[in-house]
Structure formats: C-alpha cells, structure tokens
C-alpha positions as CSV (number, residue, x, y, z in Angstrom):
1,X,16.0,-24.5,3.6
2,X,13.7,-21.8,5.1
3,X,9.6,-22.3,4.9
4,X,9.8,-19.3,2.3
5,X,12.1,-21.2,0.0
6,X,10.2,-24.1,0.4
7,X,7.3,-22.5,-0.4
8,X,8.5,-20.9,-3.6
9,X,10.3,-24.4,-4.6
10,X,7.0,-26.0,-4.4
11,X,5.2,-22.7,-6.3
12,X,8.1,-23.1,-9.3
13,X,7.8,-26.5,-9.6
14,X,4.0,-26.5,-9.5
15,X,4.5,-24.1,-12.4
16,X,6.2,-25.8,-14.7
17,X,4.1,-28.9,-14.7
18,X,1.5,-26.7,-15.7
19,X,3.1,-25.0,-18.3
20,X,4.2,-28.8,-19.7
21,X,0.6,-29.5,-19.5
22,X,-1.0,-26.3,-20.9
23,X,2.3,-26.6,-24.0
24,X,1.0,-30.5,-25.0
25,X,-2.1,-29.4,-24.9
26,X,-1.8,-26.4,-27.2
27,X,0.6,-29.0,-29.8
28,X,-2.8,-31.3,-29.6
29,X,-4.6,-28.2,-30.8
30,X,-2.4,-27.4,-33.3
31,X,-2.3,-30.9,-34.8
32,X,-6.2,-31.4,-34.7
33,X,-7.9,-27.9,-35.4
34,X,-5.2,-25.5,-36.9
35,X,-1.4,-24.3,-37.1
36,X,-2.3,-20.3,-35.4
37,X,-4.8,-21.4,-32.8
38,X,-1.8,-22.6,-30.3
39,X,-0.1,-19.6,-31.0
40,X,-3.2,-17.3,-30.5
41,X,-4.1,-19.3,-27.1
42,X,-0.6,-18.7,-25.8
43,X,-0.6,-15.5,-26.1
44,X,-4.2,-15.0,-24.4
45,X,-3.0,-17.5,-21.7
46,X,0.0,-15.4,-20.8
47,X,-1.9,-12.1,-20.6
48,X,-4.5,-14.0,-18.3
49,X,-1.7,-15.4,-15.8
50,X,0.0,-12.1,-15.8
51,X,-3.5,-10.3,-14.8
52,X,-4.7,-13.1,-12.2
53,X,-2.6,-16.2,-11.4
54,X,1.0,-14.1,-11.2
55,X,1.1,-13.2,-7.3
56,X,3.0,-15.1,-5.0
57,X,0.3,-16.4,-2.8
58,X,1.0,-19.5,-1.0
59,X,-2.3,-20.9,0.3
60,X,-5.8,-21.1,-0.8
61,X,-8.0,-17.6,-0.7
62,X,-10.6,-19.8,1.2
63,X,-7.9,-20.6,4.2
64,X,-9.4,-19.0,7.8
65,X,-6.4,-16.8,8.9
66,X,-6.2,-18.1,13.0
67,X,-4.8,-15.8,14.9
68,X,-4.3,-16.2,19.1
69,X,-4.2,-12.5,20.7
70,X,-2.9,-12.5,24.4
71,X,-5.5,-13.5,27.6
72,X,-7.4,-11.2,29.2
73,X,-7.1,-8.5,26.2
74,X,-10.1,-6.7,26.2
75,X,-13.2,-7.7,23.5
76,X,-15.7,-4.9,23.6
77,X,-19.4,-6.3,21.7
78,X,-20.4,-5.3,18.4
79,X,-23.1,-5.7,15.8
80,X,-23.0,-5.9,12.4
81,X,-26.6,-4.5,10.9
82,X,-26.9,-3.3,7.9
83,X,-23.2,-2.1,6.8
84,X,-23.1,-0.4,10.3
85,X,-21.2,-1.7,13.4
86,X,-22.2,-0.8,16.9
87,X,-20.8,-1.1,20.0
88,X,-23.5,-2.7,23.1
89,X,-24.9,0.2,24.5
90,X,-22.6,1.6,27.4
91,X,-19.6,-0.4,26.1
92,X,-16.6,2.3,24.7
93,X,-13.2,2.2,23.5
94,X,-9.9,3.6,25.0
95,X,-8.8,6.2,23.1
96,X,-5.9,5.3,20.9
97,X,-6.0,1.6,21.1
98,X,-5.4,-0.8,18.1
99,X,-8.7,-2.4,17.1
100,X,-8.7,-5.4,15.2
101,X,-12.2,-7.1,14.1
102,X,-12.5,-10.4,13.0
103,X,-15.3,-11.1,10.6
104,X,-15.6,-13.7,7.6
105,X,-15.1,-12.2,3.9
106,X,-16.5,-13.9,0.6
107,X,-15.6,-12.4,-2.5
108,X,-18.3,-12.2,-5.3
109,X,-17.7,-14.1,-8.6
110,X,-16.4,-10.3,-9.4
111,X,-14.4,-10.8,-6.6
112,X,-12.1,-13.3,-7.9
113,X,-10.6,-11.5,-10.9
114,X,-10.6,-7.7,-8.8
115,X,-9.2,-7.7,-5.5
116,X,-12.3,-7.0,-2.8
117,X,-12.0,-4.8,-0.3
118,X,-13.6,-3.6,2.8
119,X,-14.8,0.3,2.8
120,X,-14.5,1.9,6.4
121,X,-16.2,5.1,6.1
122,X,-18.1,7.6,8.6
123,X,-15.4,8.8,9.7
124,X,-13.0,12.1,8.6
125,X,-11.1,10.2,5.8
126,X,-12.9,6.9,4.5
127,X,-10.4,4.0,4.5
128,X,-10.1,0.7,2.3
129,X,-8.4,-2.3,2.8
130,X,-7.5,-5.2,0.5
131,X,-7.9,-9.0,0.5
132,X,-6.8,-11.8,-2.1
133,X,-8.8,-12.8,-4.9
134,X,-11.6,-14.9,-4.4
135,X,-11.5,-14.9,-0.6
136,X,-13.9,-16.9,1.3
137,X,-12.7,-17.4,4.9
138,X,-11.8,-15.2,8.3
139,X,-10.2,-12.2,8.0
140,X,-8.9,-8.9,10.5
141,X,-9.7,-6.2,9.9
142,X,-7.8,-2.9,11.6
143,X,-10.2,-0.4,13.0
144,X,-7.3,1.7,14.7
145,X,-8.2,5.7,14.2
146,X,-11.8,5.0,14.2
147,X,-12.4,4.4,17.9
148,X,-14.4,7.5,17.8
149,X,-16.3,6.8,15.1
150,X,-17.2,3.5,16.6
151,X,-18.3,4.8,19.7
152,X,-20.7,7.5,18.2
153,X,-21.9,4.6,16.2
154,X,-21.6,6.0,13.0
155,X,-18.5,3.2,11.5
156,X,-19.8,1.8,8.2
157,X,-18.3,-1.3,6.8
158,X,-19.2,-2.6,3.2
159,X,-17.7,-5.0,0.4
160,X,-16.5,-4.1,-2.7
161,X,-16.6,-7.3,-4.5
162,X,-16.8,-9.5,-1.7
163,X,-19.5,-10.0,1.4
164,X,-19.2,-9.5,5.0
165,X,-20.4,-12.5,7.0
166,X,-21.2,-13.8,10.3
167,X,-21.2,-12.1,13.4
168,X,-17.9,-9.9,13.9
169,X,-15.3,-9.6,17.1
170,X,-13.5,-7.3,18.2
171,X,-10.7,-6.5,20.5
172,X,-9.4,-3.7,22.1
173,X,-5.6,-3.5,22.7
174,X,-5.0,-0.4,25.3
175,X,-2.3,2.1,23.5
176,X,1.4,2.5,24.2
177,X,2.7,5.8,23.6
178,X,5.8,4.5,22.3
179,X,6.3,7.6,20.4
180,X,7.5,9.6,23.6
181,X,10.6,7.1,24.4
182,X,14.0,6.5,23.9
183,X,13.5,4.1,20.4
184,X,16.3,2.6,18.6
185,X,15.3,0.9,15.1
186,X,18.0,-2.2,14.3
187,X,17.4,-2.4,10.2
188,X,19.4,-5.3,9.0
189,X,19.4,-3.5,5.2
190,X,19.3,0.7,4.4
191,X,15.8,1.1,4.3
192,X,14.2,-1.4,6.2
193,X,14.0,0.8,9.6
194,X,12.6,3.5,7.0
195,X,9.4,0.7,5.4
196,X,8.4,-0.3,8.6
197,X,8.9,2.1,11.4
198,X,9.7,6.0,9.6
199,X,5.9,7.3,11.1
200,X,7.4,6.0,14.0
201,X,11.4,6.8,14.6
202,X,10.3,10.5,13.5
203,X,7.6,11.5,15.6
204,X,10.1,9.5,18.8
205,X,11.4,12.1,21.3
206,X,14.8,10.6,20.4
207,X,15.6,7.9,18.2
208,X,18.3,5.7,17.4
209,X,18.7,4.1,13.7
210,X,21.3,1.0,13.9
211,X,21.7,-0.9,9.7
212,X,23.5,-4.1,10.2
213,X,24.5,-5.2,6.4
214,X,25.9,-2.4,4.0
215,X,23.5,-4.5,0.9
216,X,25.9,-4.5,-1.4
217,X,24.7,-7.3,-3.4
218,X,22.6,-7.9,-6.4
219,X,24.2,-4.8,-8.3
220,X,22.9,-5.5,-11.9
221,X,22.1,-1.7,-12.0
222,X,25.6,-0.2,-11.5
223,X,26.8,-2.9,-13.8
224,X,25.1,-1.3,-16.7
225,X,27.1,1.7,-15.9
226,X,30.1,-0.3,-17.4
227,X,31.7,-1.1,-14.0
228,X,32.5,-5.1,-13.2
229,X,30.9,-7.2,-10.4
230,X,33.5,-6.4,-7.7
231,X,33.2,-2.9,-8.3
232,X,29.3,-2.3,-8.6
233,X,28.5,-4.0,-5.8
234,X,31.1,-1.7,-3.9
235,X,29.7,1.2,-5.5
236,X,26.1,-0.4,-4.1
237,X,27.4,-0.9,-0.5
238,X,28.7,2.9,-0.5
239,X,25.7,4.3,-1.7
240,X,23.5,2.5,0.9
241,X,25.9,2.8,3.8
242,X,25.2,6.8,3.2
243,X,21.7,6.5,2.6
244,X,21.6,4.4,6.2
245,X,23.5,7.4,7.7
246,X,22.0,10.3,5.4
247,X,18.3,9.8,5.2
248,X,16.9,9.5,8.8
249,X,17.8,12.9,9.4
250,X,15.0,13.5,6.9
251,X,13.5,13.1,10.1
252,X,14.9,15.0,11.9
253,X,17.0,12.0,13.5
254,X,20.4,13.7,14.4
255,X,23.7,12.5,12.5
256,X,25.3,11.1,15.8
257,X,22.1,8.9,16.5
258,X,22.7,7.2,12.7
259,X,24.8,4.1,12.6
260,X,26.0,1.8,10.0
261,X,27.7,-2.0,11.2
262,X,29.1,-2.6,7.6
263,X,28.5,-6.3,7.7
264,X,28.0,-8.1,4.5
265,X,24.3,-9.1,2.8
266,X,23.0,-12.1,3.5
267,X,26.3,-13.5,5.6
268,X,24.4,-13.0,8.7
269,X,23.6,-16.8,9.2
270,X,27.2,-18.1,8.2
271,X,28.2,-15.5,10.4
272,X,25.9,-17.1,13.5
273,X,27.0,-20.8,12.3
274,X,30.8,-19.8,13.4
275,X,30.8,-16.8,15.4
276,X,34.6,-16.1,15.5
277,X,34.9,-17.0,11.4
278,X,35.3,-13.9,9.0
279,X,32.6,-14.5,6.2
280,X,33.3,-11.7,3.3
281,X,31.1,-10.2,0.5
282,X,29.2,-12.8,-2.0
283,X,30.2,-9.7,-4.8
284,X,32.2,-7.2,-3.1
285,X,35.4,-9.1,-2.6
286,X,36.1,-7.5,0.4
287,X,36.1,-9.1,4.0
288,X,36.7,-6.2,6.0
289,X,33.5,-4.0,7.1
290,X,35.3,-0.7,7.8
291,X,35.0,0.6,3.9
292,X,31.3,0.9,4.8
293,X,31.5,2.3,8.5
294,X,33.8,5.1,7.9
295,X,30.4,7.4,8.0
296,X,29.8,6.6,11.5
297,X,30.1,9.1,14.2
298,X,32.1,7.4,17.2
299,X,34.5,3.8,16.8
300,X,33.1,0.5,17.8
301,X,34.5,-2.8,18.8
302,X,34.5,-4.3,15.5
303,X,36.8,-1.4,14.0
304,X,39.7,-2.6,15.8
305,X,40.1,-5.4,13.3
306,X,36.9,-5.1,10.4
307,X,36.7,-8.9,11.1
308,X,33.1,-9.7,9.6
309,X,32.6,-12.2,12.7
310,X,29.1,-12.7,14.7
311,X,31.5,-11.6,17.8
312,X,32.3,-8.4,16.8
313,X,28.1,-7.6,15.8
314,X,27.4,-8.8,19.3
315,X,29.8,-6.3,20.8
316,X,29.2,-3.3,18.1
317,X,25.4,-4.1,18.9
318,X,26.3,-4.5,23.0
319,X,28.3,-0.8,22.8
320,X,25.2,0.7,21.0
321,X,22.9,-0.2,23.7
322,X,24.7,0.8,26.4
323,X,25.5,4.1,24.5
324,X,21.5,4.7,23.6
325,X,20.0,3.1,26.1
326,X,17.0,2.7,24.0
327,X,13.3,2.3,26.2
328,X,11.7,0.9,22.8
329,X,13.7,-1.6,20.0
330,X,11.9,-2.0,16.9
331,X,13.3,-4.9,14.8
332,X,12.1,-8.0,12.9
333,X,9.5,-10.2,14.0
334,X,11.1,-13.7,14.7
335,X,8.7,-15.6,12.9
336,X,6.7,-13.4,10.5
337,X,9.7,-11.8,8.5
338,X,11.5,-15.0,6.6
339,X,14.3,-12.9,5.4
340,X,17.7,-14.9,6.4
341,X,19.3,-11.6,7.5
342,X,15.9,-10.4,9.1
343,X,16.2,-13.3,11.0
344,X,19.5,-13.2,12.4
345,X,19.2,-9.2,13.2
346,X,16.4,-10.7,15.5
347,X,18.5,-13.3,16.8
348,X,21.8,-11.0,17.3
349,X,19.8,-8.2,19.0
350,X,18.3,-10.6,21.5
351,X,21.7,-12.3,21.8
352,X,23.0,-9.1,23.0
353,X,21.1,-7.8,25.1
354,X,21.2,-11.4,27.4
355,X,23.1,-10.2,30.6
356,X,23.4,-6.8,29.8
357,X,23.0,-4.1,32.5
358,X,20.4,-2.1,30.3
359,X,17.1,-4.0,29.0
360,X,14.2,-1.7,27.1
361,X,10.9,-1.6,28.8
362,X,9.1,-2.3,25.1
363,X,10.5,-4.6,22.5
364,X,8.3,-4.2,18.7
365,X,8.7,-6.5,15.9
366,X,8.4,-5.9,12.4
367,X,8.0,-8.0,8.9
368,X,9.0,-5.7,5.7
369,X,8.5,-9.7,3.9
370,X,6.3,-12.5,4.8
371,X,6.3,-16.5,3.8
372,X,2.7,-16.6,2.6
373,X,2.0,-13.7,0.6
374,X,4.8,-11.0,-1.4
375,X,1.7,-8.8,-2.2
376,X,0.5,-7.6,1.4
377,X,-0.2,-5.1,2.6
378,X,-2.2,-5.9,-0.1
379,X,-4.4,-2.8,-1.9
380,X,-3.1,1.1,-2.9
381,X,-0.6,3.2,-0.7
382,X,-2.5,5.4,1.7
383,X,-5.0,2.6,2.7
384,X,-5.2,0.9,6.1
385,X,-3.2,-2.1,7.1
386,X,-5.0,-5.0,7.7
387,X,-3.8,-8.2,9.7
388,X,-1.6,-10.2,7.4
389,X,-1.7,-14.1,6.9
390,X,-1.4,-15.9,10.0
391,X,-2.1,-19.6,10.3
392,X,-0.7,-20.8,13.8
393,X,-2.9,-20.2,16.5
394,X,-0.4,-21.4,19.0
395,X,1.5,-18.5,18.6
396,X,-0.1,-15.1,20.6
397,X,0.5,-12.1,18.6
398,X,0.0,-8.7,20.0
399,X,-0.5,-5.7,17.4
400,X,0.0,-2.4,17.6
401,X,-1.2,0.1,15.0
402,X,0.5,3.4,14.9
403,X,-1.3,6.6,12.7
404,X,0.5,7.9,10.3
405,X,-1.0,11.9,9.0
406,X,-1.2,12.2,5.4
407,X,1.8,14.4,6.3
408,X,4.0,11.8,7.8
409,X,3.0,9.3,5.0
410,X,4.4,11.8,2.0
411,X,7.5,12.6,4.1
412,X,7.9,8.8,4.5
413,X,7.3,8.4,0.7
414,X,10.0,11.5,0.1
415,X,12.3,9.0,2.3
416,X,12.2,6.1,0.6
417,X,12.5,7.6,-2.7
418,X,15.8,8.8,-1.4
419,X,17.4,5.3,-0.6
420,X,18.9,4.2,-3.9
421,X,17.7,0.2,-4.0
422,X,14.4,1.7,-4.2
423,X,15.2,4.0,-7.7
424,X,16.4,1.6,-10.5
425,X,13.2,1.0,-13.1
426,X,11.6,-2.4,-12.6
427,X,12.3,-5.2,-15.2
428,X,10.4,-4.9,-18.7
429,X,8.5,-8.2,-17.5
430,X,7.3,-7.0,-14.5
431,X,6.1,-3.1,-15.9
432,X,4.1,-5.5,-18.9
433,X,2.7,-7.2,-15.8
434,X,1.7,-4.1,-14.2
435,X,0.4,-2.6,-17.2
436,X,-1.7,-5.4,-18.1
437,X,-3.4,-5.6,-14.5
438,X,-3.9,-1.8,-14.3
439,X,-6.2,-2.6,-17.6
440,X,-7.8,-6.0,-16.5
441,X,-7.9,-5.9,-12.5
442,X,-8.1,-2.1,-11.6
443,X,-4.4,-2.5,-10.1
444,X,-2.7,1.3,-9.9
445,X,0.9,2.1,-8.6
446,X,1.6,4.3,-6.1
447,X,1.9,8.4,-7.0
448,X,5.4,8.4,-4.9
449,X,7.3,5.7,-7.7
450,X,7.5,2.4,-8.8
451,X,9.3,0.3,-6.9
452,X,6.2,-2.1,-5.2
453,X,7.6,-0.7,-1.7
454,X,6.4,2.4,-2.2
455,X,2.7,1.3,-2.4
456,X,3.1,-1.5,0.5
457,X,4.6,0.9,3.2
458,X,2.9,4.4,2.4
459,X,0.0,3.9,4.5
460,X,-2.6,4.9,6.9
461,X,-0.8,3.4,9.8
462,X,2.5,1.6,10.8
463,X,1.8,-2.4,11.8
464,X,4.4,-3.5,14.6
465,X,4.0,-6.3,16.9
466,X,4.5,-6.2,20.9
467,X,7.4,-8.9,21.9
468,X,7.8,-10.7,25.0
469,X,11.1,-9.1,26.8
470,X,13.9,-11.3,26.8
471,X,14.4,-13.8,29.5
472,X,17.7,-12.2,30.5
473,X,15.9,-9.1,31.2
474,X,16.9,-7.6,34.4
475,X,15.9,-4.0,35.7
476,X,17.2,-0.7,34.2
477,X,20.2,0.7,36.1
C-alpha cells in the first residue's frame, strides 16, 4: 500500500469515528433538550465541514515544511523591513533564476477559516500565493520573475490573513534555458504532459510528447450515454488516445513528434512485477494495446504482438529515444507524485535509458498529485506557485520555475479544456461543496472551467524539479 493510500485510510477512518461521536452526541441532544435540535445541528455541522474541515490535508497547518536544496547553491542576503525585502547592498540576482524564500507564516484567527496568502507586488503584475488554513510554521515562497524587482529594491511582501515572521532566506538557483532544447515529455495519462509542462513543450525548439496508458478507466460518464462498461471505457480510451495525439499540436508540436503507447491505466505496476506477463484493461476487456496506437505516426516494437508487457514499454520507450534523441525529459518526480502509474512512467523511463547510447544532458521531474495535500497549488489560477509540502530534509530538491505569459497560460487553459477527462460536470456533492465555500471562505473557480485542474495548473509559472542523470549515463554519440 502506497504512503497516499495510507494516508487517506488513516483520514477515512479518522472520519468516521468522528462522525460516530458527533451522531451519539446529537441522539443525547435529542433525548435531553428537544426532537429538531439534532436535526438543525446536522445540518449546520455539514455546511461547516464542507466550508473548512473538507480538504484532504494530511498533516498539521503548524508542521515546518524542511526542505534540503543542493550545496554550494547560491543564497544572496535579504531583509525583511517593513513589508519590503532588500537585497545587502552590492549583492544582485542572475537574471532568470528561480528564487525561492523561506520565511515563517502565521495565519490570523481570520486566517484559519480564509486561506492566507502572501501579496508580491512592486512589480508589473502583483502576484499572490496560497497557504492552508491556520498555518503557523515555514513556508517557500517562489520569487521567480521578480529578480528585477528585487534588485531595484522595490519587492513588497504582505499577509492577507496571516503574518510574516522571522528573518527570511533566500536562494538563487542560476537558470537553464531548457526551452531552446530537444524536450521530450513522457505523460503516463492524456493530459498530464499538458498540466505540468504545456508553457514549457510549446515555447521548446522541438518537442517530443510520449502518453504511456490510453486512461480508459473510470468511464461513469460515457455510461450515462447508455453504453455498458466494456464499451465506455473503450469509447474513453479512444477519445484520450486522440486527445494525446491531437492536442499538443495546439502548440504547435508537429503530428509526427505525438505518440501514444496504448498501455492500460493503472497496470503499470503489475506490468513491472512480471515484465514478460500481458496484464489487460481493469474495464476495457481488451489485452492488446494496438486499438489505441493506430494514431501513431511510425510502428514500434510493441506492435509486433500488442502484448501489454513491461518488455515491450521498455523497447517502445528505448526506440523513442533513439528516434528523438531528446536533450531535456520531463516526467514524474520519483517521490513527490504518488500516482501508481506516475510512478512506474518514472521507473520505466529510467529503466530505459540504462545502457543506452543516447542520455539527455537535463532530466526534470514533475508531480500533477502529491501525498500530503490534493488542494496545492493551493490559491486561484493565474497566481504563483509556491513550494509544496516537503517534510524530508534528507532528500535535496532542486527547483526550477519556468514563466508562463498571460498568453501561454490561456492557450494552456484552451488545451486542457480540449482533453475530454477534464469536461464531464463535477458530482452534485462536490459543486454544493464549492458553492458553499465560494459563500463562507472566499473560494472562486477558475474562469477557464470546472474541473479543479483547471485552477491548479493555469498559473504564473511551471514548477519542475532538476533530477540527478541516471547512473548509466554515458556521453552523447
């Protein structure tokens, strides 16, 4: 069982002895004072979870997030006085690096029932970005794009329900100018390469978009259209092997650069545990891949047989990179993404490229979910990203923050409205929830639709991480 499901076990469980308590209680009420008040007092303590206890946040506000950046990475001094932050005189920042300062955040007794933020203005565009309610502890925040402003000494910071505290740090990370490579994003679903990396793949001098899984499952939407299990969730896998294929070149991404593996959702693990074992569709009752790969533009080695087998992913994935010869790969992160097929897309890539005669120069990881927290990037689409959760400080994590224009962040919007898991309405329950925080907690959806995704990846910039190479690296030939 993954640290995710654990987590969530633990939240469920936690749950439901509360709602045991909270439902004697209520009967006690009932029985002593009178028959309505338990019913009045359910109803008032379901609209107050559904405004403030409903995320899925799994550790206290008040945690210190501990993050261990890489040796020798450059920590320019700043002051905090008076909402204004100042680099020491003489000290400047390379143009284009990712900033991230650290600085403790308390949220006000406000604070714990709106989300606080942190106001970044002085600059062109003011930016905001969003903690959880009630924080109390450290928190990074990203200061990419306003390097200049920094320098002049004009960058104002100041808390909307919540306090700034203690004496901030910063550090510099110098900038790669990723976008003028070779770039190849491996999305192990349609429209993961699109959330995390679209400012990215179409600004690239040439990019590469590889979809791993044809995410054919969980096809309640098309089964309202009258069709049984088998064929909705066919129906689903069609529609988001094209939109894999179809929507990069949005971006300008050509048709032959597009490429989608057909492999099944969520059979990537049983796929790893027996490499040379077929594992078919949960749903689609299919165990051969090459329904969803007959978009692709050239063969691979997989469509010899349409075995669903980790051996033929290895070798389609082995044939793409000697085809691309990608300088950058964008993927998932390894640890912060807990997705079981985000995970093994990770695992397969690196897998692959072991031994092989082409290695990229840059390797960037992603996380489209996270263990700790379904709500971040927390805050309204077009804000900044800040650092998410991070509570290891054994691990060294490198960020990079790529801009995204207001330009690039509607074209990116305009792309994921196109992808089709990303259209169907959201459960009654969850648009009641929405509707009753927009009222109580100042929550608003995002102007480009509905689906949550469309507010977490329609931002100010493009978080990736910087990966160590693979140990199997060898020089390009």
């Amino acid at each position: 069982m993954s640290r995710k499901q654990q987590l969530l076990k633990r939240h469920r469980r936690n749950k439901r002895m509360g709602l045991l308590f909270a439902l004697v209680v209520l009967v006690m009420l009932g029985v002593a004072v009178a028959w309505w008040l338990p019913l009045v007092l359910a109803v008032l303590g379901w609209v107050a979870h559904e405004a403030w206890f409903a995320d899925h946040l799994f550790y206290s506000p008040k945690d210190d997030y501990q993050y261990s950046f890489p040796p020798f990475t450059q920590q320019p001094k700043v002051h905090l006085h008076a909402g204004r932050l100042r680099l020491d005189e003489g000290v400047m920042v390379d143009d284009g690096a990712t900033l991230i300062l650290a600085l403790r955040v308390k949220s006000t007794w406000l604070g714990r029932f709106i989300d606080p933020l942190v106001e970044l203005s002085g600059g062109e565009h003011l930016d905001r970005q969003t903690f959880e309610r009630g924080v109390n502890g450290l928190r990074y925040l990203n200061l990419s794009e306003q390097g200049d402003v920094l320098s002049r000494g004009d960058l104002h910071l100041r808390g909307r329900f919540c306090r700034l505290l203690g004496e901030p740090m910063l550090w510099s990370f110098a900038p790669v100018e990723v976008q003028r490579q070779r770039v190849m994003v491996i999305a192990p679903h349609a429209d993961d390469a699109e959330l995390a990396a679209y400012g990215l793949y179409s600004q690239a001098d040439e990019a590469w978009i590889v979809t791993l899984t044809a995410g054919e499952i969980e096809a309640e939407h098309y089964r309202r259209m009258g069709l049984d299990g088998v064929e909705a969730a066919r129906l689903k896998g069609r529609l988001r092997a094209w939109d894999s294929i179809a929507v990069p070149r949005w971006a300008g991404v050509p048709e032959a650069h597009c490429v989608q593996l057909g492999y099944f959702c969520l059979q990537l693990a049983a796929m790893q545990a027996a490499p040379s074992q077929p594992q078919g569709s949960r749903e689609a009752d299919l165990s051969d891949t090459r329904l969803f790969r007959q978009m692709n533009p050239f063969a691979l080695p997989g469509d010899v047989d349409g075995a669903p087998t980790w051996n033929n992913l290895l070798a389609d994935l082995r044939e793409l990179l000697l085809k691309a010869r990608p300088e950058v790969i964008v993927l998932p992160h390894p640890t912060l993404d807990p997705h079981p097929d985000h995970v093994c897309a990770h695992r397969a890539v690196m897998q692959a490229l072991a031994g092989l005669e082409w290695q990229p120069t840059t390797l960037l990881g992603y996380a489209n979910h996270l263990h700790d927290n379904d709500r971040w990037p927390m805050g309204d689409a077009g804000e900044g990203v800040a650092l998410p959760p991070v509570f290891d400080p054994d691990r060294s994590m490198h960020p990079l923050s790529l801009p995204l224009s207001l330009t690039i962040q509607r074209d990116k919007a305009m792309a994921l409205g196109m992808m089709h898991d990303l259209q169907p309405p959201a459960p009654l329950k969850r648009r009641l929830r929405r509707l009753i925080q927009c009222l109580m907690t100042s929550r608003v959806r995002s102007v480009y639709g509905e689906n949550d995704f469309f507010r977490k990846a329609v931002r100010r910039h493009e978080l990736l991480w910087q990966l160590k190479p693979s140990e199997a690296q060898i020089k390009h030939k």
